[in-house]
PAVEX-315829 format. One record per residue (C-alpha): residue number from 1; x, y, z. Coordinates in steps of 0.2 Angstrom, whole numbers, plus 5000, padded with zeros to 4 digits. Example, Ala and Ser with C-alpha at 12.3 -4.5 7.8 and 13.67 -1.06 7.14 Angstrom:
2
{1; {5062; 4978; 5039}},
{2; {5068; 4995; 5036}},
% end
This chain:
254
{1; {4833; 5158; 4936}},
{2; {4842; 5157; 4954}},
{3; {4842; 5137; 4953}},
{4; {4852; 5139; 4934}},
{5; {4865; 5150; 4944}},
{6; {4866; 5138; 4958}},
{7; {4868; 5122; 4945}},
{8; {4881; 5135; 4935}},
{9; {4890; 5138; 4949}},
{10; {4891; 5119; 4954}},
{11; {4899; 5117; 4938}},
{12; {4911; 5130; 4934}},
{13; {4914; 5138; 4951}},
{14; {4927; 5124; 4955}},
{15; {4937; 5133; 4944}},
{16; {4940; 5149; 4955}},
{17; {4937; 5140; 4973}},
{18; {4955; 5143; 4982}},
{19; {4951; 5126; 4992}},
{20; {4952; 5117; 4973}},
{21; {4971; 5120; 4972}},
{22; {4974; 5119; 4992}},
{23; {4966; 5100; 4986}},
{24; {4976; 5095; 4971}},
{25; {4994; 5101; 4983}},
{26; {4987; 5092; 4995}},
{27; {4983; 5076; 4982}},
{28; {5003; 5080; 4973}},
{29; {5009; 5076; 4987}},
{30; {5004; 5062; 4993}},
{31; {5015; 5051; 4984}},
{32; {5033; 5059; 4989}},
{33; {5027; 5059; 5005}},
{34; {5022; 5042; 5006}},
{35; {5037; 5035; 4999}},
{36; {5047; 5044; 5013}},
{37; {5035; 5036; 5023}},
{38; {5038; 5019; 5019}},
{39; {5055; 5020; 5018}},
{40; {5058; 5026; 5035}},
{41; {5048; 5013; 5045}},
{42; {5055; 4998; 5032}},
{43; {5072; 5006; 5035}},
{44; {5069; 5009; 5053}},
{45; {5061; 4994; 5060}},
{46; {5074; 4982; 5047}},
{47; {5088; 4988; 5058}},
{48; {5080; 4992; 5075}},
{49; {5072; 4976; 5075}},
{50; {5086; 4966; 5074}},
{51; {5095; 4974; 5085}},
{52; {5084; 4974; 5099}},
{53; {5098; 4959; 5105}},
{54; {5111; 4970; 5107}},
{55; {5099; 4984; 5114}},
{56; {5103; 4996; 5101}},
{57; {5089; 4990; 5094}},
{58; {5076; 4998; 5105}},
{59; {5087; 5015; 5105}},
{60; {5081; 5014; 5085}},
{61; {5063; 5008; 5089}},
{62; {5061; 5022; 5102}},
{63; {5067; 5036; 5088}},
{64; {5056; 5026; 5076}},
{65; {5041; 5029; 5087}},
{66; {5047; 5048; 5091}},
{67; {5046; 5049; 5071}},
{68; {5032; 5043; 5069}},
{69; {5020; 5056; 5081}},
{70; {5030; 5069; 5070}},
{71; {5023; 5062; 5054}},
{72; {5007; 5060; 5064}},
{73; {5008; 5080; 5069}},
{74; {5013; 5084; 5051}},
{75; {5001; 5074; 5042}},
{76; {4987; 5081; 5054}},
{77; {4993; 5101; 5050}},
{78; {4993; 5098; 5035}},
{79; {4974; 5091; 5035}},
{80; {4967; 5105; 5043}},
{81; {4980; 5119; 5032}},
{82; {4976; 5110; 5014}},
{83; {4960; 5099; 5016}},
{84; {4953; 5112; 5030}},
{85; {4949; 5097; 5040}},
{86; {4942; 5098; 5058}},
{87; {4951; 5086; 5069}},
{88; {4949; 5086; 5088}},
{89; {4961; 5087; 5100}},
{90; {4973; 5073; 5103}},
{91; {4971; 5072; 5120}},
{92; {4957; 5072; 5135}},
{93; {4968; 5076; 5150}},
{94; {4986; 5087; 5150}},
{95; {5001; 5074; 5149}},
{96; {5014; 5089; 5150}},
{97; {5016; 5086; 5169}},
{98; {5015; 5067; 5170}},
{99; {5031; 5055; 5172}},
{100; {5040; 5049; 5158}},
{101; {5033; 5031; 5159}},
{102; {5015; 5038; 5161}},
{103; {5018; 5047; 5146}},
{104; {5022; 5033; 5134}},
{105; {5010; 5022; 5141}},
{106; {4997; 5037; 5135}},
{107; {5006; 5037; 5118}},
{108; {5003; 5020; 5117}},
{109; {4986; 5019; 5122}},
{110; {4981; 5034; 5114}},
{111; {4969; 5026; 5095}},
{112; {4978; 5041; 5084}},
{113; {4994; 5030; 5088}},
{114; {4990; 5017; 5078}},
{115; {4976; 5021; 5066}},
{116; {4990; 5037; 5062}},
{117; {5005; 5023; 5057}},
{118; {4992; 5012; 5049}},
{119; {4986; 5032; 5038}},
{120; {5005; 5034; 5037}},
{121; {5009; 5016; 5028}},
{122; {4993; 5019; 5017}},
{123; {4999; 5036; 5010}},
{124; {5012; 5028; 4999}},
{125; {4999; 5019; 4988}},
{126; {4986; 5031; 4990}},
{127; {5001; 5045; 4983}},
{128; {5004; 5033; 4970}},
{129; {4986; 5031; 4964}},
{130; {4985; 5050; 4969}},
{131; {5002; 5054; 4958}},
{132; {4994; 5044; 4942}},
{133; {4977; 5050; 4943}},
{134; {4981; 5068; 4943}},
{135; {4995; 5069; 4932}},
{136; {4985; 5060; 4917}},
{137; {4972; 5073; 4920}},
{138; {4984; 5088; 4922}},
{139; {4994; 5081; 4904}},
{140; {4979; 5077; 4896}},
{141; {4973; 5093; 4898}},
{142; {4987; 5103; 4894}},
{143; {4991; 5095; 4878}},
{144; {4973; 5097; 4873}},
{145; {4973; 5115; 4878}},
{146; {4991; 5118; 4869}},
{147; {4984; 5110; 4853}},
{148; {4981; 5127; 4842}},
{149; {4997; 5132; 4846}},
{150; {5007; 5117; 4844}},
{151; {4998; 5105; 4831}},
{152; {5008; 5113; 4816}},
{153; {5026; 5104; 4825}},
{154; {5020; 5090; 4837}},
{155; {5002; 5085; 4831}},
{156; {4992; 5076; 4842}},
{157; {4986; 5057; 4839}},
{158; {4970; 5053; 4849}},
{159; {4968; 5034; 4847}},
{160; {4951; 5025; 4849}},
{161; {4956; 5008; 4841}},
{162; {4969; 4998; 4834}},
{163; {4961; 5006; 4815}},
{164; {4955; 5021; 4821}},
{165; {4966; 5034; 4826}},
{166; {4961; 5053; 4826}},
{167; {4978; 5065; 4820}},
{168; {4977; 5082; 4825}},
{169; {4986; 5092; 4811}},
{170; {4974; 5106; 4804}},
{171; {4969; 5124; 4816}},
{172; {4951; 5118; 4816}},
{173; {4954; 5101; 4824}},
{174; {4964; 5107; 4836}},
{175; {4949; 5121; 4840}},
{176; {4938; 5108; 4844}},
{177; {4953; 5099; 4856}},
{178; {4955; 5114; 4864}},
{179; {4937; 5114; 4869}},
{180; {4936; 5094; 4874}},
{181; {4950; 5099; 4884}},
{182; {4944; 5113; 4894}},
{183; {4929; 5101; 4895}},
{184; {4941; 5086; 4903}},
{185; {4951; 5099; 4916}},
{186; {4935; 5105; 4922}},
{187; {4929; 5086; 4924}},
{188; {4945; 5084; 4930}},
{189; {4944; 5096; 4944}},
{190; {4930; 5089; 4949}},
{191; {4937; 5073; 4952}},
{192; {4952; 5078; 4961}},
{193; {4939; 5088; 4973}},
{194; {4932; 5070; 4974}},
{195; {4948; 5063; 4979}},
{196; {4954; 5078; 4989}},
{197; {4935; 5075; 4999}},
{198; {4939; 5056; 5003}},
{199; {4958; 5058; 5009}},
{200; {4949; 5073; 5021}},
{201; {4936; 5060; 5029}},
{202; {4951; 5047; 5030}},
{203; {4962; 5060; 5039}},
{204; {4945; 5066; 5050}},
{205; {4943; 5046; 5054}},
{206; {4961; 5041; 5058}},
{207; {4971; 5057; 5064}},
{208; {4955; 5063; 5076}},
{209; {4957; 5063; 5092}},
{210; {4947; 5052; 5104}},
{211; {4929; 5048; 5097}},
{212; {4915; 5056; 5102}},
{213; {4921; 5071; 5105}},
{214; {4919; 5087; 5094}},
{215; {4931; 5095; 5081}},
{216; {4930; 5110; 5094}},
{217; {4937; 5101; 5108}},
{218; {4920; 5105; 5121}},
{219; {4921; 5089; 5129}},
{220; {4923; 5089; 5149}},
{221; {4943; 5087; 5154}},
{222; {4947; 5089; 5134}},
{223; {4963; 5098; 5133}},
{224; {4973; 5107; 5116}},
{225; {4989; 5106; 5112}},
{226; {5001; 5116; 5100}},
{227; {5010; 5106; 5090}},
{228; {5027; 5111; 5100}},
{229; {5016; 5105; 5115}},
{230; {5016; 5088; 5110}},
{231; {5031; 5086; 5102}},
{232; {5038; 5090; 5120}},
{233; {5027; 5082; 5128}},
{234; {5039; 5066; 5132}},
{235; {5051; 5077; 5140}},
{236; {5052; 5073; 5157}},
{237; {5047; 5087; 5168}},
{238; {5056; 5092; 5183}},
{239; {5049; 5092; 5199}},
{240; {5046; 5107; 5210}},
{241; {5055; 5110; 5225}},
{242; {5052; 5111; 5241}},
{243; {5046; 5128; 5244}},
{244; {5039; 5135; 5230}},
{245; {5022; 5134; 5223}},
{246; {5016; 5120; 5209}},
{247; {5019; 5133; 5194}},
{248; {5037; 5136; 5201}},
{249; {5038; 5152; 5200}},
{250; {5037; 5157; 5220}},
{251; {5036; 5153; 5238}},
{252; {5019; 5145; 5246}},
{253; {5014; 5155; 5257}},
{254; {5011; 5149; 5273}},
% end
């Protein structure tokens, strides 16, 4: 009896799981976002690299790449908000204190910096994939579902050949629709679980932090930063002077 339930529950319980709609915002989307995507690195490497002559070029390159580890912060919220995703830590040492220079050489040599651009350029075909899939399923399902009430002014023509073609125009046949659609939206959600499931193990693969190291961050020297934290974490940081402590925030004693 209890292995029924647990087959039932399978089945139907995607239909009241709150992560099953966290999944199919996450899935909608992926295609605005990945067009935004795409049109700000085309955009901004188009002019920036051209321009690198008149060295306004690399002014643009440097806010493209600024851009970037904010999409790469974004698109990594949103993996652990929507997708409930456990990524590590970005970093295995505090680069808050570090010069500049030693900051964009660990930007540069940090993996998430390029496996993120290459995640961010593969969201626009993903979203459009994504953005056809699940709007066939969602108007499928709601014209199928809508059939009792709408088959008397917009009857329904299901077409299975070229001489075969199924019109939807009595109560009883659009009873039967309304049950092969509840049948398809259920299917449905099922698949975009499926979906939502393999964009959470591409995020987990190619927004993680360093590998080998665990979601929670116990590795030796692993540090955590806030998303405001890395997004200031280029900012050079001033030195302390001469006669206060490293923290700044008094003498040293003597």
């Amino acid at each position: 009896m209890k292995q029924n339930r647990s087959w039932l529950a399978k089945i139907f319980g995607v239909v009241v799981q709150p992560q099953t709609y966290l999944n199919i915002v996450y899935i909608l989307l992926a295609f605005p976002l990945g067009l935004s995507y795409f049109i700000f690195f085309v955009v901004g490497f188009a002019v920036g690299i051209p321009l690198i002559i008149l060295w306004v070029g690399f002014l643009i390159l440097l806010l493209v790449f600024a851009g970037w580890w904010v999409l790469i912060l974004f698109e990594r919220q949103q993996a652990i908000s929507l997708l409930r995703v456990d990524l590590p830590p970005l970093w295995r040492e505090d680069i808050r204190d570090k010069t500049t220079w030693e900051k964009v050489k660990a930007y540069a040599a940090n993996p998430v910096t390029w496996l993120g651009l290459l995640f961010l350029l593969l969201k626009f075909p993903l979203g459009i994939v994504c953005f056809v899939v699940s709007v066939t399923l969602i108007a499928i399902t709601a014209a199928f579902v809508t059939a009792p009430l709408t088959f008397s002014f917009l009857p329904l023509e299901i077409v299975f050949s070229w001489d075969a073609i199924w019109r939807i125009d009595t109560f009883w046949e659009a009873v039967i629709l309304f049950w092969i659609g509840l049948l398809v939206g259920l299917a449905g959600l099922h698949l975009m679980n499926g979906i939502a499931w393999t964009l959470a193990r591409l995020a987990q693969f190619m927004l993680g932090g360093p590998r080998g190291v665990t979601p929670a961050g116990n590795a030796p020297g692993m540090v955590s930063l806030t998303a405001a934290e890395q997004l200031t974490a280029l900012v050079p940081t001033d030195q302390p002077d001469a006669g206060q402590d490293e923290t700044g925030t008094g003498p040293v004693d003597a």
